[in-house]
C-alpha positions in Angstrom: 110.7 111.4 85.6 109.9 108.3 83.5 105.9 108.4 83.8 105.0 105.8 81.7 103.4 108.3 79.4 102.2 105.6 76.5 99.6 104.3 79.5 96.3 106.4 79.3 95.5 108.8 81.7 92.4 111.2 82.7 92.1 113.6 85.1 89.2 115.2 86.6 89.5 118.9 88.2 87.2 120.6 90.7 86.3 124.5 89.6 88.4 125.1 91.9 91.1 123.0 90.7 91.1 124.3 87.0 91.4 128.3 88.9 94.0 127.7 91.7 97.9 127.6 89.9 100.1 128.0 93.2 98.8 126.6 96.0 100.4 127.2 99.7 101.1 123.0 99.8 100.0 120.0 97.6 98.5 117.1 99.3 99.1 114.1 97.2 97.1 111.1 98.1 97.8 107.5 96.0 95.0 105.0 96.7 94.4 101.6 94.7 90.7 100.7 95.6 91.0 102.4 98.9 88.4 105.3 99.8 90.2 108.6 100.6 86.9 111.0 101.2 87.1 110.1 105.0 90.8 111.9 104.1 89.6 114.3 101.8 87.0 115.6 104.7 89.2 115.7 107.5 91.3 117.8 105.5 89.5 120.2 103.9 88.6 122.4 107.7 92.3 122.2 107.8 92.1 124.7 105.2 93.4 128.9 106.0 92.6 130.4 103.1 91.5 129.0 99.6 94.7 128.4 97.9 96.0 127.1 101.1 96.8 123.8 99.6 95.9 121.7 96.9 95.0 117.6 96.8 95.8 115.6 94.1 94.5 111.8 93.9 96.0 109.4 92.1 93.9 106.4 91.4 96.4 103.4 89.8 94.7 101.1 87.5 90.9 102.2 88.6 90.0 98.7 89.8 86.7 100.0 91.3 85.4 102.5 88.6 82.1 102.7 90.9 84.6 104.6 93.4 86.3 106.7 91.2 83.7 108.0 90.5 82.1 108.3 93.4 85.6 110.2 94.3 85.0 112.6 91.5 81.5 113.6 92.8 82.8 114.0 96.2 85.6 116.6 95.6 83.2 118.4 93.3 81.4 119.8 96.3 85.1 121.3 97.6 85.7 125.3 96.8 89.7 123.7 97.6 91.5 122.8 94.7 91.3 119.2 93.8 92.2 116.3 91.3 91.7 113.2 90.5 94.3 111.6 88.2 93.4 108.1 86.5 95.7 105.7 85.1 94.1 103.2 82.8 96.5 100.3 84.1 98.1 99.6 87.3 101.8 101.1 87.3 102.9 100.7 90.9 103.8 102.5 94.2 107.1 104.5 93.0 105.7 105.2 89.7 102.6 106.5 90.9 104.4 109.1 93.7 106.5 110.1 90.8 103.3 110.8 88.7 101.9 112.6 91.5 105.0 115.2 91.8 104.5 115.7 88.5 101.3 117.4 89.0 101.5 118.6 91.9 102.1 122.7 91.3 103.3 123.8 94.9 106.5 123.9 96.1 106.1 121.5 98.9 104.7 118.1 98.5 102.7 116.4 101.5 102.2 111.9 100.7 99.9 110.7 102.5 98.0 107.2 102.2 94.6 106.9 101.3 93.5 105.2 104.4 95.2 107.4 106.9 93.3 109.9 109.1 95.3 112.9 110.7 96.0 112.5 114.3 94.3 115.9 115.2 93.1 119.4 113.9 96.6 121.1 114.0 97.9 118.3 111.8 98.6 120.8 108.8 99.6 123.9 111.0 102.4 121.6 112.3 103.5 121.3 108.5 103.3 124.8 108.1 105.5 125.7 110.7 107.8 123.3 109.6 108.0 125.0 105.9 107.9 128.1 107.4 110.9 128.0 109.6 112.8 125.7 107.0 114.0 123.5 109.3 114.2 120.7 106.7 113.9 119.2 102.8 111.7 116.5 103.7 110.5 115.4 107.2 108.6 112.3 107.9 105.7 112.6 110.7 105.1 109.3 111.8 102.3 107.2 111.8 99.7 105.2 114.7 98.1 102.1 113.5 94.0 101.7 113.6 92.6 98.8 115.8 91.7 95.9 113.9 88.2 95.8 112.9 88.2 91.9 111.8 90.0 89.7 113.8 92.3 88.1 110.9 93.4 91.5 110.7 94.8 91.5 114.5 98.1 90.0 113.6 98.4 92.7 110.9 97.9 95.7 114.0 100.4 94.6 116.4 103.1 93.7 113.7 102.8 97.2 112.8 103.1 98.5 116.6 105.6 96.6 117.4 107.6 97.4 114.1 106.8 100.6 113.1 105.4 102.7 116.1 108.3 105.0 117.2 108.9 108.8 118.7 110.7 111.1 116.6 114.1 110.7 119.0 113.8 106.9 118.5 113.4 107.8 114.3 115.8 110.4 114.6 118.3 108.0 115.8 117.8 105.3 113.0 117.6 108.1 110.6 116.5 107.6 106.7 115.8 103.5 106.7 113.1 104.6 109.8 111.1 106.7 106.6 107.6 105.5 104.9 106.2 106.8 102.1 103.5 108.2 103.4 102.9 111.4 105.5 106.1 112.6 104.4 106.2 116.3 103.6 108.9 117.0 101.1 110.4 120.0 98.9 109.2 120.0 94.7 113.0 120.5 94.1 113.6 117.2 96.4 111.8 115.0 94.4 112.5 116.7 90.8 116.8 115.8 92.2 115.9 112.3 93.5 112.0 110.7 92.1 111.0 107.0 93.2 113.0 104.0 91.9 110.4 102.6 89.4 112.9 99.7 89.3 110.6 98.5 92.3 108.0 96.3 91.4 104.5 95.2 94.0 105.0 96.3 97.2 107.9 97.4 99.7 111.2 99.1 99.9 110.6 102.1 97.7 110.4 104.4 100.3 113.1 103.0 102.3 115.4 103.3 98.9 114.1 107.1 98.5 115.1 107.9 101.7 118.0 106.7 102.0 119.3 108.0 98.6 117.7 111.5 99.0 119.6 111.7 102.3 122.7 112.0 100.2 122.3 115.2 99.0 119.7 116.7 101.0 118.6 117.1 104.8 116.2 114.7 106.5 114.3 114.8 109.7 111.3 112.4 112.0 108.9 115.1 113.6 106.2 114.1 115.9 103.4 114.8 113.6 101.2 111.5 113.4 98.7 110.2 111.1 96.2 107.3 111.7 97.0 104.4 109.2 94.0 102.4 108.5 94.1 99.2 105.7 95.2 96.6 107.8 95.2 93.0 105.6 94.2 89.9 106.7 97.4 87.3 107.5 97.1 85.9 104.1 97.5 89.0 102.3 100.3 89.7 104.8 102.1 86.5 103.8 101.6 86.8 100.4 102.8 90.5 100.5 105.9 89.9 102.4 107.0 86.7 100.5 106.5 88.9 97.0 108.7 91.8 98.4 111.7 89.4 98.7 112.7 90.8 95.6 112.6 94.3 96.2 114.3 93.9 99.2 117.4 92.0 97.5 117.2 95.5 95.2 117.6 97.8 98.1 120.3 95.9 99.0 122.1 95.7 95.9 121.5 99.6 95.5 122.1 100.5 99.0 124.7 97.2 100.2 125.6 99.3 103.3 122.3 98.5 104.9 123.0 94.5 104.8 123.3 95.0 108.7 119.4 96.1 109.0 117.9 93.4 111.0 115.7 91.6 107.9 119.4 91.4 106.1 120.6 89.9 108.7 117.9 87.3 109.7 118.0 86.1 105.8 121.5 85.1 106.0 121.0 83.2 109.2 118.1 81.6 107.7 120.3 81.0 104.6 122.6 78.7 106.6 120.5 76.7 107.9 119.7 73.7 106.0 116.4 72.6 104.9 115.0 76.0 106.7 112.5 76.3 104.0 110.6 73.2 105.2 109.5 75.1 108.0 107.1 77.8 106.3 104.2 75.8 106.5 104.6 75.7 110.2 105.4 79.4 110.3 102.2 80.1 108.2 100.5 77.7 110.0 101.2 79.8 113.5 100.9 83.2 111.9 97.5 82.3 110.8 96.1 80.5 114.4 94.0 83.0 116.5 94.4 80.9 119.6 98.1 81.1 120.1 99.7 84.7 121.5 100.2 87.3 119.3 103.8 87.2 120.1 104.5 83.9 118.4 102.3 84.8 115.8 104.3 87.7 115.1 107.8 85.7 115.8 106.1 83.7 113.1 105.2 85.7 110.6 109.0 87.8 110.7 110.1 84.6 110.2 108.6 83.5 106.8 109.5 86.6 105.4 113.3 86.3 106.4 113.1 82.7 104.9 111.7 84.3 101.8 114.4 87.2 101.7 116.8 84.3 101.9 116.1 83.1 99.0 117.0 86.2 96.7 119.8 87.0 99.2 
Protein backbone atom coordinates (compact mmCIF):
# COMPACT_ATOMS: atom_id res chain seq x y z
CA UNK A 1 0.00 0.00 0.00
CA UNK A 2 1.23 3.56 -0.86
CA UNK A 3 0.96 5.20 2.72
CA UNK A 4 2.35 8.36 2.16
CA UNK A 5 5.33 7.41 4.30
CA UNK A 6 7.35 10.95 3.80
CA UNK A 7 4.21 12.53 5.99
CA UNK A 8 5.03 12.28 9.87
CA UNK A 9 3.34 10.05 11.95
CA UNK A 10 3.16 9.10 15.84
CA UNK A 11 1.50 6.60 17.52
CA UNK A 12 0.54 6.20 20.94
CA UNK A 13 -0.04 2.52 22.52
CA UNK A 14 -1.86 1.52 25.65
CA UNK A 15 0.24 -1.21 27.96
CA UNK A 16 -1.89 -3.16 26.66
CA UNK A 17 -1.38 -2.29 23.24
CA UNK A 18 2.52 -2.53 23.26
CA UNK A 19 1.81 -6.67 24.94
CA UNK A 20 -1.07 -7.94 22.80
CA UNK A 21 0.52 -9.16 18.95
CA UNK A 22 -2.62 -11.24 17.69
CA UNK A 23 -5.66 -10.10 18.68
CA UNK A 24 -9.07 -12.17 17.98
CA UNK A 25 -10.38 -8.94 15.59
CA UNK A 26 -9.00 -5.37 14.97
CA UNK A 27 -11.39 -2.50 15.30
CA UNK A 28 -10.15 0.25 13.17
CA UNK A 29 -11.80 3.49 13.81
CA UNK A 30 -10.78 6.82 11.37
CA UNK A 31 -12.01 10.07 12.92
CA UNK A 32 -11.06 13.69 11.69
CA UNK A 33 -12.05 15.93 14.69
CA UNK A 34 -14.77 13.58 15.65
CA UNK A 35 -14.81 12.06 19.28
CA UNK A 36 -14.76 8.17 19.25
CA UNK A 37 -14.59 7.53 23.31
CA UNK A 38 -18.52 7.26 23.29
CA UNK A 39 -17.23 4.30 20.63
CA UNK A 40 -14.31 3.26 22.40
CA UNK A 41 -16.70 2.66 25.71
CA UNK A 42 -19.46 0.93 24.15
CA UNK A 43 -17.00 -1.36 22.87
CA UNK A 44 -14.74 -2.21 25.26
CA UNK A 45 -17.74 -4.62 27.63
CA UNK A 46 -18.02 -6.07 24.20
CA UNK A 47 -14.86 -7.60 25.10
CA UNK A 48 -14.51 -11.91 25.87
CA UNK A 49 -11.27 -12.25 26.79
CA UNK A 50 -8.30 -9.69 26.69
CA UNK A 51 -6.91 -10.29 23.39
CA UNK A 52 -10.36 -10.47 22.12
CA UNK A 53 -9.81 -7.63 19.77
CA UNK A 54 -7.73 -4.77 19.26
CA UNK A 55 -8.81 -0.80 18.27
CA UNK A 56 -6.75 1.14 16.38
CA UNK A 57 -7.47 5.04 15.81
CA UNK A 58 -6.45 6.88 13.25
CA UNK A 59 -6.53 10.55 13.68
CA UNK A 60 -5.87 12.40 9.98
CA UNK A 61 -4.24 15.66 10.19
CA UNK A 62 -4.96 16.22 14.15
CA UNK A 63 -7.03 19.36 13.63
CA UNK A 64 -7.98 19.39 17.40
CA UNK A 65 -4.71 18.38 19.18
CA UNK A 66 -6.83 19.20 22.52
CA UNK A 67 -8.72 15.83 21.47
CA UNK A 68 -6.12 13.81 20.54
CA UNK A 69 -5.01 14.04 23.38
CA UNK A 70 -7.69 13.76 25.36
CA UNK A 71 -8.12 10.37 23.17
CA UNK A 72 -4.72 9.22 24.31
CA UNK A 73 -5.70 9.64 28.09
CA UNK A 74 -8.84 7.90 27.50
CA UNK A 75 -7.61 4.55 26.03
CA UNK A 76 -4.87 4.58 28.63
CA UNK A 77 -7.38 3.52 31.31
CA UNK A 78 -8.31 0.32 28.84
CA UNK A 79 -6.49 -3.26 29.89
CA UNK A 80 -7.78 -3.87 25.72
CA UNK A 81 -5.24 -3.21 23.35
CA UNK A 82 -5.38 0.10 21.82
CA UNK A 83 -3.73 2.86 19.45
CA UNK A 84 -3.76 5.92 18.49
CA UNK A 85 -2.06 6.66 15.08
CA UNK A 86 -1.37 10.52 14.19
CA UNK A 87 -0.75 11.84 10.85
CA UNK A 88 0.89 15.21 10.96
CA UNK A 89 -1.20 16.33 7.78
CA UNK A 90 -4.51 15.46 6.46
CA UNK A 91 -4.21 12.52 3.79
CA UNK A 92 -7.88 11.55 3.16
CA UNK A 93 -10.56 8.83 3.55
CA UNK A 94 -8.94 5.87 1.29
CA UNK A 95 -5.53 6.73 2.44
CA UNK A 96 -6.22 6.70 5.89
CA UNK A 97 -8.27 3.00 5.81
CA UNK A 98 -5.27 1.84 4.00
CA UNK A 99 -3.00 3.19 6.82
CA UNK A 100 -5.17 1.60 9.28
CA UNK A 101 -4.85 -2.09 7.65
CA UNK A 102 -1.53 -1.58 7.81
CA UNK A 103 -1.41 -1.66 11.49
CA UNK A 104 -3.89 -3.47 12.21
CA UNK A 105 -2.21 -7.19 13.33
CA UNK A 106 -5.44 -9.47 13.24
CA UNK A 107 -6.67 -11.31 10.67
CA UNK A 108 -9.95 -9.71 10.31
CA UNK A 109 -10.52 -6.01 10.12
CA UNK A 110 -13.79 -4.31 11.57
CA UNK A 111 -14.26 -0.06 9.93
CA UNK A 112 -16.18 1.63 11.78
CA UNK A 113 -16.80 5.55 11.91
CA UNK A 114 -16.00 7.56 14.74
CA UNK A 115 -19.37 8.83 15.35
CA UNK A 116 -21.24 5.54 15.20
CA UNK A 117 -22.58 3.71 18.25
CA UNK A 118 -23.40 -0.11 18.03
CA UNK A 119 -27.02 -0.92 17.68
CA UNK A 120 -26.88 -3.24 20.77
CA UNK A 121 -24.67 -5.42 23.20
CA UNK A 122 -24.45 -8.53 20.79
CA UNK A 123 -23.12 -6.19 18.15
CA UNK A 124 -19.55 -7.98 18.21
CA UNK A 125 -20.83 -11.58 18.93
CA UNK A 126 -22.79 -11.17 15.55
CA UNK A 127 -19.24 -10.57 13.92
CA UNK A 128 -17.91 -13.39 15.53
CA UNK A 129 -20.17 -15.74 14.37
CA UNK A 130 -19.85 -14.49 11.15
CA UNK A 131 -15.84 -15.15 11.14
CA UNK A 132 -16.39 -18.11 12.75
CA UNK A 133 -18.66 -19.89 10.41
CA UNK A 134 -16.84 -18.18 7.35
CA UNK A 135 -19.62 -17.38 5.63
CA UNK A 136 -17.93 -14.44 3.86
CA UNK A 137 -14.56 -12.14 2.94
CA UNK A 138 -16.12 -9.03 3.95
CA UNK A 139 -19.76 -8.31 5.01
CA UNK A 140 -21.21 -4.90 5.47
CA UNK A 141 -23.73 -4.51 8.58
CA UNK A 142 -25.65 -1.64 7.85
CA UNK A 143 -26.17 1.41 9.44
CA UNK A 144 -29.42 3.59 11.32
CA UNK A 145 -29.05 7.33 11.25
CA UNK A 146 -29.17 9.48 14.77
CA UNK A 147 -32.01 12.07 15.07
CA UNK A 148 -31.04 15.45 14.34
CA UNK A 149 -29.96 17.32 17.30
CA UNK A 150 -29.95 20.92 15.47
CA UNK A 151 -32.54 21.61 13.21
CA UNK A 152 -30.28 22.63 10.07
CA UNK A 153 -29.16 19.23 10.55
CA UNK A 154 -32.83 17.67 9.78
CA UNK A 155 -32.48 17.69 6.06
CA UNK A 156 -29.13 15.81 6.60
CA UNK A 157 -31.28 12.75 8.73
CA UNK A 158 -33.97 12.10 6.39
CA UNK A 159 -31.66 12.22 3.24
CA UNK A 160 -29.87 9.59 4.86
CA UNK A 161 -33.15 7.41 5.73
CA UNK A 162 -34.50 7.79 2.80
CA UNK A 163 -31.18 6.94 0.81
CA UNK A 164 -29.36 4.77 2.81
CA UNK A 165 -31.65 2.93 5.38
CA UNK A 166 -32.10 -0.69 3.95
CA UNK A 167 -32.59 -4.57 5.20
CA UNK A 168 -29.91 -6.84 4.28
CA UNK A 169 -32.40 -8.60 1.45
CA UNK A 170 -32.94 -5.09 0.03
CA UNK A 171 -28.66 -4.71 0.12
CA UNK A 172 -28.33 -8.15 -0.82
CA UNK A 173 -30.19 -7.43 -3.96
CA UNK A 174 -28.16 -4.25 -5.01
CA UNK A 175 -25.19 -5.98 -4.02
CA UNK A 176 -21.52 -4.23 -3.80
CA UNK A 177 -22.63 -0.33 -4.92
CA UNK A 178 -25.17 -0.77 -1.64
CA UNK A 179 -21.52 -0.98 0.64
CA UNK A 180 -20.08 2.04 2.97
CA UNK A 181 -16.99 2.22 4.46
CA UNK A 182 -17.87 1.98 7.63
CA UNK A 183 -19.04 -1.03 9.81
CA UNK A 184 -17.68 -3.23 7.30
CA UNK A 185 -15.94 -6.35 8.67
CA UNK A 186 -13.39 -7.59 6.26
CA UNK A 187 -10.47 -10.33 5.88
CA UNK A 188 -6.41 -8.81 6.31
CA UNK A 189 -5.84 -10.85 3.11
CA UNK A 190 -8.88 -8.73 1.46
CA UNK A 191 -7.51 -5.63 1.83
CA UNK A 192 -3.61 -6.55 1.38
CA UNK A 193 -5.33 -8.08 -2.59
CA UNK A 194 -7.48 -4.86 -3.09
CA UNK A 195 -6.54 -1.46 -0.48
CA UNK A 196 -8.57 1.90 -1.07
CA UNK A 197 -8.18 3.97 -4.27
CA UNK A 198 -6.04 6.82 -2.95
CA UNK A 199 -6.82 8.23 -6.39
CA UNK A 200 -9.98 9.59 -4.46
CA UNK A 201 -9.63 12.98 -3.18
CA UNK A 202 -12.35 14.82 -0.22
CA UNK A 203 -15.12 12.98 0.31
CA UNK A 204 -17.28 10.16 -1.46
CA UNK A 205 -17.11 7.18 -3.65
CA UNK A 206 -14.17 5.27 -2.12
CA UNK A 207 -16.06 2.79 -0.61
CA UNK A 208 -18.40 2.34 -3.39
CA UNK A 209 -15.16 1.78 -5.77
CA UNK A 210 -13.69 -0.82 -3.02
CA UNK A 211 -16.57 -2.64 -3.11
CA UNK A 212 -17.28 -3.05 -6.19
CA UNK A 213 -13.69 -3.92 -7.23
CA UNK A 214 -13.06 -6.33 -4.25
CA UNK A 215 -16.26 -8.11 -5.37
CA UNK A 216 -14.19 -9.21 -8.33
CA UNK A 217 -12.17 -11.55 -6.76
CA UNK A 218 -13.67 -12.10 -3.52
CA UNK A 219 -17.13 -12.83 -1.86
CA UNK A 220 -19.35 -10.14 -0.52
CA UNK A 221 -22.40 -10.10 1.72
CA UNK A 222 -25.15 -7.18 3.70
CA UNK A 223 -25.91 -8.76 7.17
CA UNK A 224 -28.33 -7.21 9.49
CA UNK A 225 -25.84 -6.07 11.97
CA UNK A 226 -26.53 -2.15 12.48
CA UNK A 227 -24.59 0.53 13.83
CA UNK A 228 -25.94 4.10 14.94
CA UNK A 229 -24.34 6.76 12.59
CA UNK A 230 -24.10 10.04 14.27
CA UNK A 231 -22.29 13.37 12.48
CA UNK A 232 -25.03 14.67 10.63
CA UNK A 233 -23.85 18.29 8.86
CA UNK A 234 -25.71 21.19 8.55
CA UNK A 235 -27.33 21.77 4.71
CA UNK A 236 -24.41 23.90 3.82
CA UNK A 237 -21.87 21.45 4.58
CA UNK A 238 -24.16 18.99 2.74
CA UNK A 239 -24.02 21.19 -0.39
CA UNK A 240 -20.69 21.91 -0.23
CA UNK A 241 -19.82 18.18 0.23
CA UNK A 242 -21.94 16.87 -2.53
CA UNK A 243 -20.96 19.55 -5.15
CA UNK A 244 -16.99 18.68 -4.22
CA UNK A 245 -17.58 14.94 -4.76
CA UNK A 246 -18.61 15.49 -8.43
CA UNK A 247 -15.27 14.59 -9.13
CA UNK A 248 -14.90 11.49 -7.50
CA UNK A 249 -17.94 10.32 -8.71
CA UNK A 250 -16.83 11.02 -12.53
CA UNK A 251 -13.68 8.55 -11.23
CA UNK A 252 -15.90 5.80 -10.18
CA UNK A 253 -17.28 5.94 -13.30
CA UNK A 254 -14.41 6.06 -15.41
CA UNK A 255 -13.02 3.03 -13.26
CA UNK A 256 -16.13 1.23 -12.98
CA UNK A 257 -18.26 2.54 -16.47
CA UNK A 258 -20.66 -0.34 -15.88
CA UNK A 259 -22.33 1.47 -13.16
CA UNK A 260 -23.32 4.63 -15.45
CA UNK A 261 -26.96 3.16 -14.91
CA UNK A 262 -26.88 3.84 -10.98
CA UNK A 263 -29.53 6.42 -10.45
CA UNK A 264 -26.99 9.68 -9.76
CA UNK A 265 -25.38 8.65 -13.37
CA UNK A 266 -28.33 8.82 -14.73
CA UNK A 267 -29.94 12.02 -13.27
CA UNK A 268 -26.50 13.88 -14.43
CA UNK A 269 -26.98 13.11 -17.99
CA UNK A 270 -30.58 14.29 -17.95
CA UNK A 271 -29.53 17.26 -16.16
CA UNK A 272 -26.76 17.55 -18.88
CA UNK A 273 -29.37 17.97 -21.63
CA UNK A 274 -31.10 20.37 -20.36
CA UNK A 275 -30.04 23.80 -21.29
CA UNK A 276 -29.19 26.42 -18.96
CA UNK A 277 -29.95 23.74 -15.93
CA UNK A 278 -27.28 25.25 -14.00
CA UNK A 279 -29.16 28.53 -13.46
CA UNK A 280 -31.33 26.69 -11.24
CA UNK A 281 -28.98 25.87 -8.24
CA UNK A 282 -29.56 28.82 -6.43
CA UNK A 283 -33.14 27.85 -6.33
CA UNK A 284 -32.33 24.34 -5.48
CA UNK A 285 -30.01 25.65 -2.57
CA UNK A 286 -32.32 28.08 -1.82
CA UNK A 287 -35.23 25.17 -1.07
CA UNK A 288 -32.73 22.69 0.42
CA UNK A 289 -31.80 25.26 2.96
CA UNK A 290 -35.69 26.64 3.92
CA UNK A 291 -36.99 24.93 7.17
CA UNK A 292 -40.61 25.89 6.37
CA UNK A 293 -41.12 23.90 3.22
CA UNK A 294 -41.48 19.71 3.56
CA UNK A 295 -38.74 17.74 3.89
CA UNK A 296 -39.66 16.09 0.73
CA UNK A 297 -38.88 18.94 -1.55
CA UNK A 298 -36.11 19.80 0.38
CA UNK A 299 -34.62 16.51 -0.25
CA UNK A 300 -35.94 16.59 -4.12
CA UNK A 301 -33.85 19.67 -3.88
CA UNK A 302 -30.88 18.92 -2.54
CA UNK A 303 -30.54 15.41 -4.98
CA UNK A 304 -30.96 17.74 -7.37
CA UNK A 305 -27.95 20.17 -7.00
CA UNK A 306 -25.71 17.38 -6.67
CA UNK A 307 -26.87 15.69 -10.06
CA UNK A 308 -26.39 19.27 -11.72
CA UNK A 309 -22.94 19.19 -10.20
CA UNK A 310 -22.13 15.56 -11.34
CA UNK A 311 -23.22 16.92 -14.67
CA UNK A 312 -20.72 18.97 -14.98
CA UNK A 313 -17.71 16.40 -14.78
CA UNK A 314 -19.92 13.86 -16.65
Amino acid sequence: MNAMTEIPMREHANAAGLLVRKPGLSILIPFYGDDPRPLINALGPMAERADDFEIVLYDDGEPDPELNRAICAHIDRFDLPMRVLTSARNRGRATGRNLLASAARADWFLYLDADMIPDDGAFLERYRRAMADDVADAIFGGYVTADAEHPDQILHAALSRSSDHHDATTRNAVGATAFCSSNVLVRASVMRACPFDQGFSGWGWEDTDWAVTASNGFHLIHVDNPARHGGLQSTDELLAKFKAGAVNFRRLLDRHPELSGLPGARAARTLKAVPGQHWLRGLWAWTSRNNALPLRLRTLAVKLWRASWTSEVL
